[in-house]
N, C-alpha and C positions, 0 to 999 in steps of 0.2 A: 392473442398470441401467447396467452399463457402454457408454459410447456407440457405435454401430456406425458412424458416419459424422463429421467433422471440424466439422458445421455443428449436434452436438446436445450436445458439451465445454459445459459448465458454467465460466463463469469464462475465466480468463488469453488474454480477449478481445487482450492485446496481442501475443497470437503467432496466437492461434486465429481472433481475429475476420477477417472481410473486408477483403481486400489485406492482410492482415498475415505477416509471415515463413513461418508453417508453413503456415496457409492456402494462399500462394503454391506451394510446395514440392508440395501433393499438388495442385492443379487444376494444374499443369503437369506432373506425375507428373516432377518433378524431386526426389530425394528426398535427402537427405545425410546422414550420421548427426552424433547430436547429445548431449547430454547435459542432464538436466531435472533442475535442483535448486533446492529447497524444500523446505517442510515435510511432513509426513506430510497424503494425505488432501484433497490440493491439486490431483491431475489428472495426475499426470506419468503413472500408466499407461494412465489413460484417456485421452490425448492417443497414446500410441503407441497404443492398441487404435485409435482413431479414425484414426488414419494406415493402419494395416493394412488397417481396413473399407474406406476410402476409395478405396484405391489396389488394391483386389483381391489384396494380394500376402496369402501367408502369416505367421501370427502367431504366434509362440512365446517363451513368458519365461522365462527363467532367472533363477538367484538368484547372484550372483558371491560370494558367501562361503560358498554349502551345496554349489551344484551343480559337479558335475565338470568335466576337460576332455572326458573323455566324453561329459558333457551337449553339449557343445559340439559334436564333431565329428560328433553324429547331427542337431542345427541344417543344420554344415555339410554334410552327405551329403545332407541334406532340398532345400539352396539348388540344387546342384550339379544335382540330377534334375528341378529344378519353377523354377529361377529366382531371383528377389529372393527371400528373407524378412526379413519384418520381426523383429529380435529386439529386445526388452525385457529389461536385462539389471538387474535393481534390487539395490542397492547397490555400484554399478560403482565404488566408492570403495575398497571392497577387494578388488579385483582381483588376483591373485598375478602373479609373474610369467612363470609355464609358463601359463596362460590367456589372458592378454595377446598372448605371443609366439606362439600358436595363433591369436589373434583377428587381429592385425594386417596380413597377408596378405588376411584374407579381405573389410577394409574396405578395402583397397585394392584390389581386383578390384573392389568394388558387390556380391559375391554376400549378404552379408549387410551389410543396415540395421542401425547399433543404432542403440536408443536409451537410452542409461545414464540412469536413476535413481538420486537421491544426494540425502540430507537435508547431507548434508555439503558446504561449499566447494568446486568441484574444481579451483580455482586452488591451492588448497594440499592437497587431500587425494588425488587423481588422477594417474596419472603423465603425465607429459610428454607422453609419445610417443603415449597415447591423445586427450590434448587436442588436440595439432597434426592429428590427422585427423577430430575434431568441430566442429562448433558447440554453443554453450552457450549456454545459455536460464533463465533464471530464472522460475520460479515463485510467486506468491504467495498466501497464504492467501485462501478465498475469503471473498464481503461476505455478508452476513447476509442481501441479499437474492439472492446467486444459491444461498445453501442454500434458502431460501424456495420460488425455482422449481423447485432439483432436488427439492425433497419433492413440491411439487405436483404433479409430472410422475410420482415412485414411486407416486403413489396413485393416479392416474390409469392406471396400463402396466396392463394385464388380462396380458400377454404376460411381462415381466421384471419386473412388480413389483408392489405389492398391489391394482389393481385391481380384482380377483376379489373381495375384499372388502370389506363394508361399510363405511368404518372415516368415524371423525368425531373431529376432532380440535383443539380449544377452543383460544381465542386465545392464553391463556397458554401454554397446551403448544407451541404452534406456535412462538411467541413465543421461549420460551426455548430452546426447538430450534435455534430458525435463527441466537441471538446468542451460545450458551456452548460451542460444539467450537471457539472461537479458530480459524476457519473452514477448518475439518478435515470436508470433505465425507462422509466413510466413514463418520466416528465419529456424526456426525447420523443417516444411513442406517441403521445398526447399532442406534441405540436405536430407532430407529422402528419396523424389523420386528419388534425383541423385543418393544417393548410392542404393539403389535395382534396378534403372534400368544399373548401370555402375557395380554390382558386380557379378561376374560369377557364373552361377546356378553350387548345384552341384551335385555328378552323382545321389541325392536321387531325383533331381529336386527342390530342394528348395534353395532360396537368404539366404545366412546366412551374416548377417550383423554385422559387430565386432566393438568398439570400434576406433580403428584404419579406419576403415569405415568411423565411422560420423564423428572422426575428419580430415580426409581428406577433407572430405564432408563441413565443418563447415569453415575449414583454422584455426582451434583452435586445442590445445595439452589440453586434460584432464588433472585435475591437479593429479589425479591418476589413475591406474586401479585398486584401490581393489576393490571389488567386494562388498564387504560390507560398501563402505564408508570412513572405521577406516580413513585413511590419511584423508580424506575431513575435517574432523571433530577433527584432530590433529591440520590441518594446524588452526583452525579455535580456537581451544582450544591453541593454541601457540601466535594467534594474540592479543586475551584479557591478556593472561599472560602478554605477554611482555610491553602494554600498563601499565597493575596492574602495572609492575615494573619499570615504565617508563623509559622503553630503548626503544627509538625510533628509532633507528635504525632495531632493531628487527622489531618490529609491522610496519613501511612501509615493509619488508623484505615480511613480509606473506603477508601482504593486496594487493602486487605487486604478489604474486604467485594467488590469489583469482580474481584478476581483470583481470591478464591475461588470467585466465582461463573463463570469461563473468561473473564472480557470483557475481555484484554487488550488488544483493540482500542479499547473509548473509554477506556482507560485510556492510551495511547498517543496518539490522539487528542489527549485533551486536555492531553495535559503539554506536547506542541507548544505549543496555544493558549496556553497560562497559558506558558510560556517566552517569547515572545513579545507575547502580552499586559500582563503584570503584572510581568514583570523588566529587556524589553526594551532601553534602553539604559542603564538604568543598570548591566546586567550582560551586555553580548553574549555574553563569552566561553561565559555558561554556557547562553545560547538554542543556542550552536554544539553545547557539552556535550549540549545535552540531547536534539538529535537522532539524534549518533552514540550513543548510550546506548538509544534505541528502538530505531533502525536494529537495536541489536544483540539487544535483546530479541527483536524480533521475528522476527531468524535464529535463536537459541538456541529459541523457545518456551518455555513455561510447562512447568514449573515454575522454571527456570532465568532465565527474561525476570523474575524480581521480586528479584532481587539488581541490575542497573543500574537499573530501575524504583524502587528502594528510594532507592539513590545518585543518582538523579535529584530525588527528591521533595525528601530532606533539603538538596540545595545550593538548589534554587528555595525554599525557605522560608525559608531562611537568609541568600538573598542579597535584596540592598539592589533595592527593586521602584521601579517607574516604568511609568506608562500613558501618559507623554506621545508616543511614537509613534503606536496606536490613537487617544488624541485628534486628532492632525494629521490624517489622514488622512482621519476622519470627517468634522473640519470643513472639509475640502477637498472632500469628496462634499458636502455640505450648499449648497454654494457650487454645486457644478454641477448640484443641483437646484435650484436657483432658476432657475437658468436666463440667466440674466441675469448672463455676464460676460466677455464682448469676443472681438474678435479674436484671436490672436496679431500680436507685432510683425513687420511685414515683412523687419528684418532677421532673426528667427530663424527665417524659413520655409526649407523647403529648396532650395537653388540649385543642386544639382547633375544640373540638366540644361536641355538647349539653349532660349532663350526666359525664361528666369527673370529675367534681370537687367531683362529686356521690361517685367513683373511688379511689381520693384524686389523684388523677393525675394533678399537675401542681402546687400542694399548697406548699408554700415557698418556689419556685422556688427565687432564686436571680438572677438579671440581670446584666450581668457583667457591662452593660456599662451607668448603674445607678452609678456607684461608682468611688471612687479617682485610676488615671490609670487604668479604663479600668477592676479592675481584685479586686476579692471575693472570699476568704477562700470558697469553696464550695467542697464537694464532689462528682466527678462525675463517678468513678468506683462502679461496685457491691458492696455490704457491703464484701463480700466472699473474695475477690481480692482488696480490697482497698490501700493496699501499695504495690501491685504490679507498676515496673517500668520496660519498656521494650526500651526505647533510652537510650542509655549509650553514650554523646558526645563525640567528642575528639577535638583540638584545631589543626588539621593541616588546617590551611589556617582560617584567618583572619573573613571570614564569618562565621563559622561555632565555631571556639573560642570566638563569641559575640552570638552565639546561645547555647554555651556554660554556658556562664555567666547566660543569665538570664533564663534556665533553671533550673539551679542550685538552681537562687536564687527562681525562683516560688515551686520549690520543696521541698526546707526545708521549706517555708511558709506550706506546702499543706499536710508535715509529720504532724508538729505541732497540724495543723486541722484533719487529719488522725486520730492524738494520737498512732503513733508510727512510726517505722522506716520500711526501708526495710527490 
C-alpha cells in the first residue's frame, strides 16, 4: 500500500497537502534533500516513495546502521549512468563517519536526493555537516481518522491490497483499529492483513473480522466493546473528574486503563484541557508544565510517554484548581449571542490610515503607557455593555489571589469612570 504518487500520502498534510513544502518541491520537480523525523509508522518512507513516484526519478533505500559504504557507492554508480535518484536512507541518525564523508559530495552535486529517516531529533542526534545540506521536516503521528481511510482504501486495492477479498469488518474492530497504534499507520496495516488472512471464511465466503480479531492481532485488549463508544468516553469523562477533584489515585487509575489500551492521544488531549480548564490560573506555571511534558510524551511514544504523563497527572491533581478563566469566556460568548451589544468606542477604532480622523476614529484615544503605572480611567466596552464584567476571580493559589487584588482594584477605579456599578 505504499503510495506511488504525492497526492495519495496519508496524513502530514502540512508538508504533503496542496501548495504545501514538499508538494511544492515535486510539481516543480525542484527536489532538495531533506530529513523526516517522527515516530515510527507515520509516513516518512512513504513520503520519499511518493516523491520518487512522483517525479519519475529512481528509488532506492538503504539502512545507515546495516548497510554498507558499498551499498552506497552501487546507489552512487546507479545515479551517475541514469541521473537523480532518489535515496531513502532510514536511520540517518547513525550515520558513521566513512558514509557521510562518501555521501557528502554526492548531495552536493544533486546526483543523489536523500531523504533521511530518523525517530530521533536530528538537531541533536545528526551531524552537522549533514543538517547544513538538508531541510528538516517533522512528522506526526497520524489521527484516527486518516488510519480509518488508509484501511478503507487497503480493502478496497484488488491491486496492492486486500481487495481480492471478501473481508468485513465490525464497528468495534474498525473502531479500535484506527484509535490504539498511537497513530502508527504500519502497525494498523499489519494487524489487518494478519487477521483476514489467519480468520476463517465463512460458509457466505466472506472474512468477518471481530473485535477480538484485531486484538489478537494488535497484542492489545480494547478498553471496551460498546459499540458506540459510551465506556471510551466514561473512562475519559472519569479521568478529568477525578483530576477536578484531585484524587490522584483515581486519574492515574483511568489514565493506566487509556494507555494500556495505546490511546495516548486523548490522553494527551485531555490533560491539555483539564491543565487549562480546571487549574488554569490559579496555577499557570503548571498549565505551561503540562504541555512541555506531552509535547515530550508524544516524541518519546508509549511506552516511555507514561512516565511525564504520570508526572503530569500527579502535579494537576495536586495543585490548587480554578475554572474562573473558562467561566469568563463563556460568559463573554453568551453576551455576543445575544446579540445585542454595541458598537465599539470611536476612539478605539483603528486610525491608522488616511481618512480616519474624517471618521473620528482614533480621537481621544488615551495611551495607557503615557501615564502614572501604565494604566487611565478609559472606557473600552460598548456604550450598550459597559459595566458588563465576565471574570469573577477566586483566591485558590497564590497567583491568581494577586490577580485577584489588582483586578479588583482596576475595577472599582473603571466603575467610578463607568458611573455605575454592575
Amino acid at each position: 500500500m505504499r503510495p506511488k504518487k504525492i497526492e495519495d500520502v496519508v496524513g502530514q498534510q502540512h508538508l504533503v497537502g496542496k501548495g504545501k513544502i514538499i508538494n511544492r518541491m515535486v510539481k516543480a520537480k525542484i527536489l532538495s534533500s531533506m530529513i523526516l523525523y517522527g515516530p515510527p509508522g507515520t509516513g516518512k518512507t512513504s513520503i520519499a516513495s511518493a516523491i520518487a513516484g512522483s517525479t519519475k526519478y529512481a528509488f532506492r533505500q538503504l539502512n545507515a546502521a546495516t548497510d554498507t559504504k558499498k551499498d552506497l557507492q552501487i546507489v552512487a554508480e546507479e545515479a551517475k549512468m541514469s541521473g537523480t535518484v532518489v535515496l531513502l536512507l532510514d536511520e540517518i541518525h547513525r550515520l558513521d563517519k566513512t558514509k557521510q564523508d562518501f555521501l557528502l559530495p554526492l548531495l552536493e552535486s544533486g546526483n543523489i536526493i536523500l531523504i533521511g529517516a530518523t525517530t530521533e531529533n536530528p538537531y541533536i542526534n545528526i551531524n552537522p555537516a549533514i543538517r547544513s545540506r538538508t531541510q528538516i521536516f517533522e512528522v506526526y503521528p497520524l489521527t484516527s481518522n486518516d488510519i480509518h481511510n488508509a484501511i478503507k482504501r487497503s480493502l478496497e486495492d484488488k491491486n496492492d491490497g486486500l481487495g481480492n477479498m471478501d473481508i468485513k469488518i465490525n464497528d468495534d474492530a474498525m473502531s479500535f483499529l484506527t484509535n490504539s497504534t498511537n497513530g502508527d499507520l504500519r502497525s494498523a496495516l499489519n494487524a489487518l492483513e494478519l487477521a483476514a488472512k489467519s480468520t476463517k471464511i465463512n460458509n457466505e465466503g466472506i472474512v468477518e473480522i471481530t473485535l477480538s480479531d484485531i486484538e489478537a492481532c494488535l497484542q492489545k485488549k480494547a478498553l471496551t466493546q460498546d459499540k458506540n463508544g459510551d465506556a471510551h468516553y466514561n473512562v475519559v469523562s472519569a479521568f478529568q473528574k477525578s483530576i477536578r477533584g484531585s484524587d490522584v489515585n483515581a486519574a492515574l487509575h483511568y489514565a493506566a486503563r487509556l494507555l494500556e489500551a495505546g490511546d495516548i492521544n486523548s490522553v494527551s488531549r485531555r490533560l491539555m484541557v483539564i491543565a487549562y480548564e480546571d487549574i488554569g490560573l490559579a496555577n499557570p506555571p503548571a498549565c505551561a508544565r503540562a504541555v512541555e511534558a506531552i509535547n515530550a510524551a508524544n516524541k518519546v511514544g508509549l511506552p516511555e510517554a507514561r512516565i511525564p504523563i504520570a508526572d503530569t497527572i500527579i502535579e494537576l491533581s495536586l495543585s490548587p484548581k480554578s475554572n474562573s478563566g473558562i467561566k469568563a469566556i463563556d460568559s463573554a460568548i453568551e453576551r455576543i449571542k445575544s446579540g445585542n451589544y454595541g458598537e465599539i468606542p470611536n476612539y478605539l477604532k483603528d486610525s491608522h490610515y488616511s481618512g480616519a480622523k474624517k471618521l473620528g476614529h482614533g480621537i481621544d484615544y488615551k495611551y495607557a503607557h503615557d501615564y502614572p503605572n501604565d494604566w487611565v480611567k478609559q472606557q473600552y466596552l460598548p456604550d450598550k455593555i459597559k459595566n458588563d464584567e465576565y471574570y469573577e476571580p477566586k483566591s485558590n493559589g497564590k497567583i491568581e489571589t494577586a490577580y485577584k487584588i489588582q483586578y479588583e482594584k482596576l475595577i472599582n477605579a473603571q466603575r467610578q469612570n463607568n458611573g455605575g456599578s454592575k
